[in-house]
C-alpha positions in Angstrom: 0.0 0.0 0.0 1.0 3.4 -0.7 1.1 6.3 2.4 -2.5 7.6 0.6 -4.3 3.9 1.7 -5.0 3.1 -1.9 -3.4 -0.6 -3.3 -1.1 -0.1 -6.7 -3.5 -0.2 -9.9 -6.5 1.6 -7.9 -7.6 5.2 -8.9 -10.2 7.1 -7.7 -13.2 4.9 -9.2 -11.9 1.5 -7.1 -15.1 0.9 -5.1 -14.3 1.8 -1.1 -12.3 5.1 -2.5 -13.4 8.2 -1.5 -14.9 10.0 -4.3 -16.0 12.9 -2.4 -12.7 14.2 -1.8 -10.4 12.9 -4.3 -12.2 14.2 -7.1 -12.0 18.1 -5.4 -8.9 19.1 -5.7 -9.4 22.4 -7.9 -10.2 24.8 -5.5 -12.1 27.6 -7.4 -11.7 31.5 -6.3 -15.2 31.7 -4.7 -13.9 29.1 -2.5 -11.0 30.1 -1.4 -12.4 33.8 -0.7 -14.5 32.2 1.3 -12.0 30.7 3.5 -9.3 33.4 3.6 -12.7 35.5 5.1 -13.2 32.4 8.1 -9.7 33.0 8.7 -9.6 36.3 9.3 -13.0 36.5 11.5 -11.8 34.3 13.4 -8.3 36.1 14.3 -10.7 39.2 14.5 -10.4 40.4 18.3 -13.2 41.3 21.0 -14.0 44.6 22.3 -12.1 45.1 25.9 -14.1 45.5 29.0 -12.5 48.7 30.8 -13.2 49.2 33.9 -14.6 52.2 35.8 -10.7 53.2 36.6 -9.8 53.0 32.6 -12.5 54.8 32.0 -11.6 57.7 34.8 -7.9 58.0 33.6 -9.4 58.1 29.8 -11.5 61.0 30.7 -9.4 62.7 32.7 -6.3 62.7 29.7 -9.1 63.4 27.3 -10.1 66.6 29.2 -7.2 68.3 29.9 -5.7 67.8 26.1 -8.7 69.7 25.2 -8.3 72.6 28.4 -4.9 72.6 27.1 -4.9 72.5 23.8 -1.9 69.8 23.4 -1.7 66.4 21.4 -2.7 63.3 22.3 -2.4 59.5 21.2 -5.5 57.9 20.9 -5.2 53.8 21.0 -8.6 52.7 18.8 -10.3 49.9 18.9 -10.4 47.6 15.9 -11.1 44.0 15.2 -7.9 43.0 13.3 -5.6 45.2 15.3 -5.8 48.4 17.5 -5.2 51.8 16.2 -3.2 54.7 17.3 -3.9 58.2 16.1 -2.2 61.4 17.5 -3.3 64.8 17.5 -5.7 67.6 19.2 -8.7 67.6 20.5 -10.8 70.3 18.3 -14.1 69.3 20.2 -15.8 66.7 22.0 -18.8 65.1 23.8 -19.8 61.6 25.2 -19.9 59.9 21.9 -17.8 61.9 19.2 -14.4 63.1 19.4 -13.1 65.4 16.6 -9.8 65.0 16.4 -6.9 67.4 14.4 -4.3 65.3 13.1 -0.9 66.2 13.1 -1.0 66.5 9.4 -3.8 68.7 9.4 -6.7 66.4 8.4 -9.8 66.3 10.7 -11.1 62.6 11.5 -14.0 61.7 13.4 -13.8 59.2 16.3 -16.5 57.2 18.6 -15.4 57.4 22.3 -16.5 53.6 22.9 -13.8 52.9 20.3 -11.3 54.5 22.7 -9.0 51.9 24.3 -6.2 53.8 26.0 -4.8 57.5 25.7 -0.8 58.4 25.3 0.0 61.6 26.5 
């Protein structure tokens, strides 16, 4: 017997063979799509639970970079990797955040997406 469990002479119609499988071995690009998708949901990460203390020393750094004007590092949630973005608070409430870059640009950010703060 050879290392696949199939005798010398049999091919893929020898009865007991597995037909299923043997006879899918193209993999069309649907397919394998598909599967690099699987993959990467499932190295996707969960939202961290911060405590109430996280959430004090988050607020806190988020106030006074906006009192004082100065730049901050944001860490951002995401699924496939967390985020950092620098730069100054232009305004700010409990849900949004806009934030000027340090290249100028304005971006948006949701403050349940907020993970960590760098001064």
């Amino acid at each position: 017997m050879r290392g696949n469990g199939r005798k010398p002479g049999d091919n893929k119609l020898t009865p007991g063979s597995n037909m299923l499988w043997e006879g899918s071995r193209m993999m069309l690009p649907e397919h394998k799509r598909a599967i690099l998708e699987q993959n990467q949901a499932c190295q996707q990460s969960k939202r961290p639970e911060l405590d109430e203390q996280k959430v004090e020393e988050i607020e806190r750094a988020l106030c006074h970079s906006l009192q004082r004007n100065v730049e901050i590092g944001f860490v951002l949630f995401e699924p496939l990797g967390d985020r950092i973005l620098r730069g100054k608070i232009a305004w700010m409430d409990r849900l949004q955040i806009k934030v000027v870059t340090e290249a100028g640009d304005i971006q948006w950010i949701e403050t349940a997406d907020i993970v960590d703060v760098r001064g």
